[in-house]
N, CA and C of each residue as an Amber inpcrd file, in Angstrom:
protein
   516
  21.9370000 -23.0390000 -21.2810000  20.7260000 -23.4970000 -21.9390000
  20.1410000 -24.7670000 -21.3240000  21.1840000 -25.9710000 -21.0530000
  20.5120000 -26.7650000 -20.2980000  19.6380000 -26.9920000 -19.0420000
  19.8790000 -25.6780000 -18.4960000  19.4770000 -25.3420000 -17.0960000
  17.9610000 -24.7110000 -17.3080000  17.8600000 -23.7990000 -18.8670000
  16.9260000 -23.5320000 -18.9630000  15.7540000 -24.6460000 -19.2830000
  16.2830000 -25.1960000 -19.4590000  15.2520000 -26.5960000 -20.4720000
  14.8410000 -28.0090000 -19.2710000  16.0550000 -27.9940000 -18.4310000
  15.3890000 -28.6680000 -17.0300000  14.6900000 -28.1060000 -16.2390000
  14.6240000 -26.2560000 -16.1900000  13.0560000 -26.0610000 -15.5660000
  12.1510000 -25.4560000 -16.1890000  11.8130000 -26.1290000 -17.3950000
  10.4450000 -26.2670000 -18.0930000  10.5900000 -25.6780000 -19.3150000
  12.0050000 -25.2520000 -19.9900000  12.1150000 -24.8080000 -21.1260000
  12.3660000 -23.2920000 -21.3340000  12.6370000 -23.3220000 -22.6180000
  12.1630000 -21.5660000 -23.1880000  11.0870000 -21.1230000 -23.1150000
  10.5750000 -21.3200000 -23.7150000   8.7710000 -21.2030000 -24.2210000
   8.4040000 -21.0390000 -22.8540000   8.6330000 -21.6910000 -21.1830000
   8.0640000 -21.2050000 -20.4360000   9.0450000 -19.6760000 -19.4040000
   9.9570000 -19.9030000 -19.7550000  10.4560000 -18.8300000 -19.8770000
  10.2720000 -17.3500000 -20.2400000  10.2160000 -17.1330000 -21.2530000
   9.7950000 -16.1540000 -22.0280000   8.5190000 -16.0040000 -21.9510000
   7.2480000 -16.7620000 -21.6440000   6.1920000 -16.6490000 -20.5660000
   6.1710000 -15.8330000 -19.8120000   6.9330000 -16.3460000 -19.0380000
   7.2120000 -15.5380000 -17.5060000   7.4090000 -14.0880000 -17.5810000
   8.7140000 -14.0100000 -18.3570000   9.0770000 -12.3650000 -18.9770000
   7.9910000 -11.7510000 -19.5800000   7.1830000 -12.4910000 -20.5700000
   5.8870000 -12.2300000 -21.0840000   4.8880000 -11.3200000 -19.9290000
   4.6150000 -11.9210000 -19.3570000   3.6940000 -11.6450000 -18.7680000
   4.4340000 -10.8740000 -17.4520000   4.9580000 -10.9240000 -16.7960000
   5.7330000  -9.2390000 -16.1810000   6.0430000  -7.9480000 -16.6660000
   6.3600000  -8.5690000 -18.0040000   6.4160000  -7.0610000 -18.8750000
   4.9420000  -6.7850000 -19.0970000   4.3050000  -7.5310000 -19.7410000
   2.7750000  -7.0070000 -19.7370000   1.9130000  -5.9930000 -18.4610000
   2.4550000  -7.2540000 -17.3870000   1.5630000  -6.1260000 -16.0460000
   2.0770000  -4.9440000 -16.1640000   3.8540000  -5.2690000 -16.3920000
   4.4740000  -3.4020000 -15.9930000   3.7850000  -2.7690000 -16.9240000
   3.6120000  -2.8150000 -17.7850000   2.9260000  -2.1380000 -18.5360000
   1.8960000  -1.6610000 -18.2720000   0.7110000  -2.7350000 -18.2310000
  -0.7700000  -2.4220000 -17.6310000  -0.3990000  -1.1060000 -16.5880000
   0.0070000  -1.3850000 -15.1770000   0.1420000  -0.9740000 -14.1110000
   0.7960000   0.7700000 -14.4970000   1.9810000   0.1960000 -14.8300000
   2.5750000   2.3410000 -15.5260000   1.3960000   2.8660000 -15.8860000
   0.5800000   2.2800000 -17.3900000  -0.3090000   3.3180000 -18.0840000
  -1.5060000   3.4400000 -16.9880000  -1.6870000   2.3320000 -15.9850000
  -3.0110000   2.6440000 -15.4760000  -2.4000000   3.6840000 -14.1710000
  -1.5460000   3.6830000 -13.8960000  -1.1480000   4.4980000 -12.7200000
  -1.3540000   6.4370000 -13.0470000  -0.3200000   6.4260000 -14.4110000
  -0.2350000   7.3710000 -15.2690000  -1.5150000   7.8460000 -15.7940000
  -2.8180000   6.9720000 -16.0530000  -3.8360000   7.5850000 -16.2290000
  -4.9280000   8.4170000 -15.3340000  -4.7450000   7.1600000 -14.3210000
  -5.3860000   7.9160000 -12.7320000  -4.8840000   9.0920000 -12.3710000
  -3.1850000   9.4500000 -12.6280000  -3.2410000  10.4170000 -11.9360000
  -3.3340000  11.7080000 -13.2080000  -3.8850000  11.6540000 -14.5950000
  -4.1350000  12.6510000 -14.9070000  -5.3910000  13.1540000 -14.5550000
  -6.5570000  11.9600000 -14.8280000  -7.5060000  11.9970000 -14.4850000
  -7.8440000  12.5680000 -13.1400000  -7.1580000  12.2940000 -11.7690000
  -7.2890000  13.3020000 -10.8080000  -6.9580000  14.5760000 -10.4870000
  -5.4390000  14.6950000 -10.9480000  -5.3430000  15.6760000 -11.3920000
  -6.3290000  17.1550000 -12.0340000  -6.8370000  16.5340000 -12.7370000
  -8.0040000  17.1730000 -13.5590000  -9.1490000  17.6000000 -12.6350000
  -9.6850000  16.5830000 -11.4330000 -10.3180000  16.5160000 -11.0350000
 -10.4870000  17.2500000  -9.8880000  -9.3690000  17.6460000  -9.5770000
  -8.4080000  18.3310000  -7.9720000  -8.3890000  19.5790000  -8.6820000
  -8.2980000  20.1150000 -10.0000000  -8.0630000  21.0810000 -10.7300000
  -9.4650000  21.8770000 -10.6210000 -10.7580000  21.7040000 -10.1390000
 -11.7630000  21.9120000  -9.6060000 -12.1290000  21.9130000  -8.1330000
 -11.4880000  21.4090000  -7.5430000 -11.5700000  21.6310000  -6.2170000
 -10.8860000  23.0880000  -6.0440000 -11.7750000  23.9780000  -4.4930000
 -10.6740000  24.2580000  -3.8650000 -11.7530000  24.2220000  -2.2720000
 -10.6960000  23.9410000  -1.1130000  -9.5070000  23.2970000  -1.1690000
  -9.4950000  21.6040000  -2.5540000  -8.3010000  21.4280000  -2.8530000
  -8.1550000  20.0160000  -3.2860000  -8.3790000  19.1140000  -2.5420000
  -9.5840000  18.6150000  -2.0610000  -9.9860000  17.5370000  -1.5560000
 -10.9730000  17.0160000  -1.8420000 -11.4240000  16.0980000  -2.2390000
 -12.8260000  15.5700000  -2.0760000 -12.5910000  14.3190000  -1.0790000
 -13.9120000  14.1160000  -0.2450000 -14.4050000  13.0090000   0.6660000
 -15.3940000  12.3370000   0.0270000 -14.8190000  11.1260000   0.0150000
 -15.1860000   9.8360000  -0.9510000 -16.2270000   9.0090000   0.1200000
 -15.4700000   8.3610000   1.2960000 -16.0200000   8.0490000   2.2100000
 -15.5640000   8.1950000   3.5510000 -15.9660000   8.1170000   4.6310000
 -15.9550000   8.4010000   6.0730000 -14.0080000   8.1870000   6.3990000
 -13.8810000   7.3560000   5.6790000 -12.2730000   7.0410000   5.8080000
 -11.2030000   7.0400000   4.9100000 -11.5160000   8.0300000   3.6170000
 -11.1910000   7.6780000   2.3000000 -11.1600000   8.7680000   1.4860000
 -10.6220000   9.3740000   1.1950000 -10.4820000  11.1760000   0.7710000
  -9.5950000  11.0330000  -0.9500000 -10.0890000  11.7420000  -1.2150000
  -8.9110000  12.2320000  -2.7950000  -8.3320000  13.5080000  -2.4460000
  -6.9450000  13.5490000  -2.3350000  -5.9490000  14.9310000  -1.7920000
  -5.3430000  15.3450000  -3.1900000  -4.7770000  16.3180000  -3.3310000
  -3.3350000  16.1870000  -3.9380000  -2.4370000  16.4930000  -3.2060000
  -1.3720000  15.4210000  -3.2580000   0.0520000  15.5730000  -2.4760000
   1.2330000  15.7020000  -3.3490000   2.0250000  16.4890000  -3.3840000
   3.1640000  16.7640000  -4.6200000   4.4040000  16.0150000  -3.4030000
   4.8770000  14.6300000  -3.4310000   5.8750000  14.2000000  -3.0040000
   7.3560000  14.2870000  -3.3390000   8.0130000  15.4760000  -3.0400000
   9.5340000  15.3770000  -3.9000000  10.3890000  14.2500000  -3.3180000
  10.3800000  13.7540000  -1.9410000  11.0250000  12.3470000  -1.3180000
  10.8940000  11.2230000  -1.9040000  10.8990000  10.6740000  -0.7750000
  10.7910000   8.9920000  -1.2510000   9.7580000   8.6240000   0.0730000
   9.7050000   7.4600000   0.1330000   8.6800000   7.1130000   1.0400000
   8.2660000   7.6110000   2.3720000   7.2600000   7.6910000   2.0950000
   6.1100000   8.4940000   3.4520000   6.7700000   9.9240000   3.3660000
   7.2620000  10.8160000   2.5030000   7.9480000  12.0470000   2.5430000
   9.2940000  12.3170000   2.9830000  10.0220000  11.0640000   3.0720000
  11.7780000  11.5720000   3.6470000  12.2570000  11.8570000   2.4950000
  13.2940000  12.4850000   3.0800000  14.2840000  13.6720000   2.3670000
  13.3230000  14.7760000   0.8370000  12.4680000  15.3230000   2.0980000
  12.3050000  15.9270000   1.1750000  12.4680000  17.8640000   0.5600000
  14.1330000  17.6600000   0.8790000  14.3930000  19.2120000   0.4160000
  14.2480000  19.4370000  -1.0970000  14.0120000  20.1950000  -1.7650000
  13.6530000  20.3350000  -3.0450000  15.1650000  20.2300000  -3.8960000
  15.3280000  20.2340000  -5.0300000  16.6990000  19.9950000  -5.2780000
  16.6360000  19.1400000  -6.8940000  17.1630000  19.9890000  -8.1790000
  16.9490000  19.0960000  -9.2580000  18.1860000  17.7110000  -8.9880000
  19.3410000  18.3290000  -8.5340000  20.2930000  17.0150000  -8.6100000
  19.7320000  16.0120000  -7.2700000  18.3290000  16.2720000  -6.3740000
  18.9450000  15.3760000  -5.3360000  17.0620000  14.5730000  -6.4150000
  16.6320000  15.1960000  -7.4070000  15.3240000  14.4630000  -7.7640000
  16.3020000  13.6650000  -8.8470000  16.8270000  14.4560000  -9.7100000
  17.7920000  13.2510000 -10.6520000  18.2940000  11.9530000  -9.8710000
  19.2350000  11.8510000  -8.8830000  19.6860000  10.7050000  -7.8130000
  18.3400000  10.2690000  -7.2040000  17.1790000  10.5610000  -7.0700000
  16.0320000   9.4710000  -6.8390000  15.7420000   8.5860000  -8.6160000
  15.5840000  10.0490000  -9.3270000  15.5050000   8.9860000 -10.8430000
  16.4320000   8.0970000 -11.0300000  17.6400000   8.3630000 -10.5500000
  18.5730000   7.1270000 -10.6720000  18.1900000   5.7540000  -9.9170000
  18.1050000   6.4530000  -8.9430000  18.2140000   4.7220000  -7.7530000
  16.9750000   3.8970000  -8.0780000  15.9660000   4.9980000  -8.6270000
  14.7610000   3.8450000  -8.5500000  14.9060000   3.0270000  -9.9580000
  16.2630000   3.9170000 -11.3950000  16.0800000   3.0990000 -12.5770000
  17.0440000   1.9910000 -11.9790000  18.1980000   2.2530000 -11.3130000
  19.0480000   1.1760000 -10.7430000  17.8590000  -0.2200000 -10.1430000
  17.4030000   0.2620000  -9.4060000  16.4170000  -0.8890000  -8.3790000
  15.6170000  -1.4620000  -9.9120000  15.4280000  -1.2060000 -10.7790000
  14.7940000  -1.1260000 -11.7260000  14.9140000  -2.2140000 -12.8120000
  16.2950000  -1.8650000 -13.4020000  16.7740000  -2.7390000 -14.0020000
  17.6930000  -3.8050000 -13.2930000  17.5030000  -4.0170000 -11.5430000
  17.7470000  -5.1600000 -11.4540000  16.4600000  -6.0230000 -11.3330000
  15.3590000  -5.3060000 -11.1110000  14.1020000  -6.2770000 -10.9390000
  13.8980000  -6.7350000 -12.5300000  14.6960000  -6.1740000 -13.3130000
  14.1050000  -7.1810000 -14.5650000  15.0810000  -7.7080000 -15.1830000
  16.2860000  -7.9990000 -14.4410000  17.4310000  -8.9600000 -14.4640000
  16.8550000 -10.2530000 -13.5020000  16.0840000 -10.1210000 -12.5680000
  14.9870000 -11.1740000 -11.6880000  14.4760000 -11.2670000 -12.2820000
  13.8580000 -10.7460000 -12.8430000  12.2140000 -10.9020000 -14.2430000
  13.0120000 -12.0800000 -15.0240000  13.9720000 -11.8240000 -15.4470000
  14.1430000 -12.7730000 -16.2420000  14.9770000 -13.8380000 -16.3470000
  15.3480000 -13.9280000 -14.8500000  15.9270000 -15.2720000 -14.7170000
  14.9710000 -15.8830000 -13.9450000  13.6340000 -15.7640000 -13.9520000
  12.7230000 -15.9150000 -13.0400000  11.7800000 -17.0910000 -13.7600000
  11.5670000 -18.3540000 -12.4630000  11.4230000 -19.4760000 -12.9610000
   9.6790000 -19.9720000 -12.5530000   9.4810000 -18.7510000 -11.5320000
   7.9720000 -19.0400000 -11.3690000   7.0590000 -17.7510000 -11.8940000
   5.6570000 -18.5050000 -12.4230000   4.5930000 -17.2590000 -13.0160000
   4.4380000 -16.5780000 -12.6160000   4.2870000 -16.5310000 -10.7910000
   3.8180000 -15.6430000  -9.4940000   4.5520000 -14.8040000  -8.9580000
   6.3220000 -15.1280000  -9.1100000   7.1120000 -14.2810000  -8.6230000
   6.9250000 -12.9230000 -10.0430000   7.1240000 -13.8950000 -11.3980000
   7.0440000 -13.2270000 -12.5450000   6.3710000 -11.5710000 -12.9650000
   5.2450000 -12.6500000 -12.2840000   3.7300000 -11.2880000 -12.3110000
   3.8410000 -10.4730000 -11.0450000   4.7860000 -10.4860000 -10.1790000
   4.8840000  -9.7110000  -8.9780000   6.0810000  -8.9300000  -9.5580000
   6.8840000  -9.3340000 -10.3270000   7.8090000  -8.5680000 -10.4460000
   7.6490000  -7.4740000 -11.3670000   6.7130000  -7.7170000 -12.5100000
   5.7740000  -6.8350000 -13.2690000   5.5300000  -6.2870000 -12.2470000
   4.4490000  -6.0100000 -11.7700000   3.8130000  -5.4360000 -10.8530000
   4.6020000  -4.4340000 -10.6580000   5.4280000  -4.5940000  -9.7380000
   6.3410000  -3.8750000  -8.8320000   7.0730000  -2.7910000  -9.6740000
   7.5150000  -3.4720000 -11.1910000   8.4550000  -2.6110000 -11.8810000
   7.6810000  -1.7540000 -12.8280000   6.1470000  -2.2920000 -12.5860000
   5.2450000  -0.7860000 -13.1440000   5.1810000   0.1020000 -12.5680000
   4.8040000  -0.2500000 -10.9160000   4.6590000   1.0680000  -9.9010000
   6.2160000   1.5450000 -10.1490000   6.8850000   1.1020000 -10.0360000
   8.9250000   1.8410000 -10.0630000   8.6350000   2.7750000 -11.4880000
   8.1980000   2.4550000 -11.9300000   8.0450000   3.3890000 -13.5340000
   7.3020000   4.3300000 -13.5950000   6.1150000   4.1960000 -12.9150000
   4.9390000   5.1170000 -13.0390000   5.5820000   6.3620000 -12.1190000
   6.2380000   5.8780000 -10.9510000   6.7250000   7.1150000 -10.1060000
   7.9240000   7.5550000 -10.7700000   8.8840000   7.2360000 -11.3710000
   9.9010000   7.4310000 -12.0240000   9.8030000   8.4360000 -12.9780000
   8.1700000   8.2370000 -13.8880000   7.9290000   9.1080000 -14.8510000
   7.4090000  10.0800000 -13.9800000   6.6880000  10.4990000 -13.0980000
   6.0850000  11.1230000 -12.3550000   7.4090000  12.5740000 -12.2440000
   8.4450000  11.9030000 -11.1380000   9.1340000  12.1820000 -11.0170000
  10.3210000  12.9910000 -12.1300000  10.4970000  12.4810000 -13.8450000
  10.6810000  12.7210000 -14.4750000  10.1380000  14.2820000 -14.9540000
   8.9360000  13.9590000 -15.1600000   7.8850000  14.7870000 -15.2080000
   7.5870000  16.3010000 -14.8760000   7.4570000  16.0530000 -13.4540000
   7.3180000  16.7900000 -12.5800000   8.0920000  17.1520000 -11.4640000
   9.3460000  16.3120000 -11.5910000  10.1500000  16.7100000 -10.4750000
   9.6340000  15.8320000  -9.0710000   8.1860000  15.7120000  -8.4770000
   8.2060000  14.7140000  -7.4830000   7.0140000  13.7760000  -8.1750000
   6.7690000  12.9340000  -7.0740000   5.3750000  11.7320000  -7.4860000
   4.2920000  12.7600000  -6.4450000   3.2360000  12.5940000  -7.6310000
   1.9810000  12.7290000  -6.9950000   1.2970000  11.6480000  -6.3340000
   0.8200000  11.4920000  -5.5940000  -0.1560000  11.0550000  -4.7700000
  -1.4790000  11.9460000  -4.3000000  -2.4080000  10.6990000  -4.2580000
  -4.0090000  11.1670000  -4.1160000  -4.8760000  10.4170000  -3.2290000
  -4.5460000   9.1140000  -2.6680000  -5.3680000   8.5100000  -2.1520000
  -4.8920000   8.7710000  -0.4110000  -6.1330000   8.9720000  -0.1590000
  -6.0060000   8.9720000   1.4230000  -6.8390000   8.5500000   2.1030000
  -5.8540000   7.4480000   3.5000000  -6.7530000   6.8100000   4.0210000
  -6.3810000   7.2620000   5.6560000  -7.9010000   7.2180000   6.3940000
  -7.7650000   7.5550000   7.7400000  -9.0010000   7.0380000   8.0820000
  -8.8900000   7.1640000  10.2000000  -9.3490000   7.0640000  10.6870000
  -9.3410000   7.1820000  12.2190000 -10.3580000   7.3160000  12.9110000
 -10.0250000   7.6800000  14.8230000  -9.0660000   8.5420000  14.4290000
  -9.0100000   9.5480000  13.6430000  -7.9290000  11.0060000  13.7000000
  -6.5420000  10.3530000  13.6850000  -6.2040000   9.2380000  12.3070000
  -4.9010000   9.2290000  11.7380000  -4.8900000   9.0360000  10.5580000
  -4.1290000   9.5020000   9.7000000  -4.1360000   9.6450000   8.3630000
  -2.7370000   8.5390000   8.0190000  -3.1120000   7.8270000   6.8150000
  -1.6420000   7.3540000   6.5850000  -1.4600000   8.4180000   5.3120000
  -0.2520000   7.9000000   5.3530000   0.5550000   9.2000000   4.4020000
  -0.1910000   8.8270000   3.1360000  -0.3810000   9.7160000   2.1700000
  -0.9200000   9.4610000   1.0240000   0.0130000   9.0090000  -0.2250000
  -0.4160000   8.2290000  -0.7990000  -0.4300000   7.4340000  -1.7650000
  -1.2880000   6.9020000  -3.4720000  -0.4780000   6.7060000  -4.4200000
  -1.2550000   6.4230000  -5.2270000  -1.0930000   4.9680000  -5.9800000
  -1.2250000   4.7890000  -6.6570000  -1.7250000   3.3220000  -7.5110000
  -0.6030000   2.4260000  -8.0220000   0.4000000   3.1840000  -8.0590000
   1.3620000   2.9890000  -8.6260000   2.6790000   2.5010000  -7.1760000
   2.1680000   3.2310000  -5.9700000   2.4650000   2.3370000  -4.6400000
   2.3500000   1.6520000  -3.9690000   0.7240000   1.5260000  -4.7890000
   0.2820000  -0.0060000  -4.1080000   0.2600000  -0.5950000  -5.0080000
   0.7190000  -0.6210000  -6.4360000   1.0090000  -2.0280000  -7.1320000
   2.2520000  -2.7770000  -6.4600000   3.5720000  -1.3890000  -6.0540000
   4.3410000  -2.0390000  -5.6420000   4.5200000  -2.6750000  -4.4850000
   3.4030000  -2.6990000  -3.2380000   2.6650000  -3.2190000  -2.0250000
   2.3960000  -4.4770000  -2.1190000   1.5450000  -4.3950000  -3.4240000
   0.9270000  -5.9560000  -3.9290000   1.8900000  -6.5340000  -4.4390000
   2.8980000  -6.0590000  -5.4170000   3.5780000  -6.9110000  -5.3540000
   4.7500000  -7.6640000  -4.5800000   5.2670000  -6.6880000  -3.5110000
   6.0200000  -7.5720000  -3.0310000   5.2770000  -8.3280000  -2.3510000
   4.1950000  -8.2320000  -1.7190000   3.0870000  -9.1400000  -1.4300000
   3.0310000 -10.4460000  -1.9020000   2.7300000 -10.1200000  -3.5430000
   2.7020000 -11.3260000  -4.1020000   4.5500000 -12.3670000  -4.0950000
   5.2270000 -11.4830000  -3.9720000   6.3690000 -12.0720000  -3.9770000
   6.7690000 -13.0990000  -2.8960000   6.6140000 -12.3640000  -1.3860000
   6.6360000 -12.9580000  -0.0790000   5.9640000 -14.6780000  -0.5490000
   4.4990000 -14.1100000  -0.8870000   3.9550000 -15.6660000  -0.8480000
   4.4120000 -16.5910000  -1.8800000   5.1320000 -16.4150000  -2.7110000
   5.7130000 -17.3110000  -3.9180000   7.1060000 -17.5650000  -3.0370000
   7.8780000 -16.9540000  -2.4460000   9.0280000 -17.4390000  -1.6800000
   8.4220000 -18.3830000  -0.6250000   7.2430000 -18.3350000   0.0830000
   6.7720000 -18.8990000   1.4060000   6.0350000 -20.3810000   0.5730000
   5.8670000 -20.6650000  -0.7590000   5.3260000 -21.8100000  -1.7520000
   6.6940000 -23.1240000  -1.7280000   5.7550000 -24.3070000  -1.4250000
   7.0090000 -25.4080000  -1.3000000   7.4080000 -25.4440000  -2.9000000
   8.7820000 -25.6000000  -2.8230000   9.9320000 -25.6310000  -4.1430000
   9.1920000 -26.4210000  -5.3190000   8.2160000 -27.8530000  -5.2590000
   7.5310000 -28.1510000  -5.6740000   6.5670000 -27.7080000  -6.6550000
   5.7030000 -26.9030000  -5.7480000   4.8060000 -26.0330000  -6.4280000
   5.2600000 -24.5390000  -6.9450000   6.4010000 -24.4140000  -6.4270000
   6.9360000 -22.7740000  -6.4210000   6.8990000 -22.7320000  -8.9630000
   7.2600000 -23.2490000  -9.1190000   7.4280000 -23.0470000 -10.3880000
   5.6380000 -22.5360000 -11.4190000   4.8170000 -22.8690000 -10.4060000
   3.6040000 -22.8600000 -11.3580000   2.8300000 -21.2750000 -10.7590000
């Protein structure tokens, strides 16, 4: 307890947790909503594509892997062992969440553990994560992706720069 109260208390504490749990939150339902909503929307297409702009497409991609498409043989026990590792990775980011002494790492760690959720349920769900956004150009596509992968983008993003913040300022 004393340790808590020499860097800035409870009250800013439970802040911190405050507001990471909040984003995860935000971030799951908004991830989870986009992709019904496209879903829906792809459910009118055929082919499933629409072109948004010159470099910028809505697909549907049914991902049973893990990133950019590895390992992806179909398999209920090898999708259960992704639901695992990502609740493992999961509940240690909010064992960080909450020994976590700055706002910025805080709200990155939200972040991050919404996108881990949103694909988790996905995955739950449906067996893989959907993805919809696609970006290309000069004839290369990056692998497609949805909202819930680039929260977790941004946030380690945001994380990097709260580690790269002098110790000083790192708490605010």
């Amino acid at each position: 307890m004393p340790a808590l109260r020499r860097r800035g208390g409870l009250m800013r504490g439970q802040g911190i947790r405050l507001a990471g749990l909040a984003a995860a939150l935000v971030v799951a339902v908004l991830d989870q909503l986009s992709k019904v909503w496209i879903l829906d929307l792809m459910a009118q297409q055929v082919p499933p594509v629409i072109r948004v702009t010159g470099f910028f497409n809505l697909v549907q991609v049914w991902n049973t892997g893990v990133s950019f498409g590895l390992f992806q043989h179909d398999s209920e026990m090898r999708s259960l062992l992704l639901i695992g590792v990502a609740a493992a990775v999961m509940v240690w980011l909010l064992v960080w969440l909450w020994r976590g002494t700055s706002r910025l790492a805080g709200l990155a760690l939200g972040i991050i553990i919404g996108g881990a959720l949103g694909n988790i349920i996905d995955r739950w769900r449906h067996g893989a994560v959907y993805d919809f956004l696609d970006l290309h150009a000069f004839g290369w596509h990056w692998p497609a992706f949805n909202l819930a992968d680039s929260a977790i983008v941004i946030g380690v993003g945001l994380l990097l720069l709260d580690g790269f913040r002098p110790a000083s300022r790192a708490g605010g």
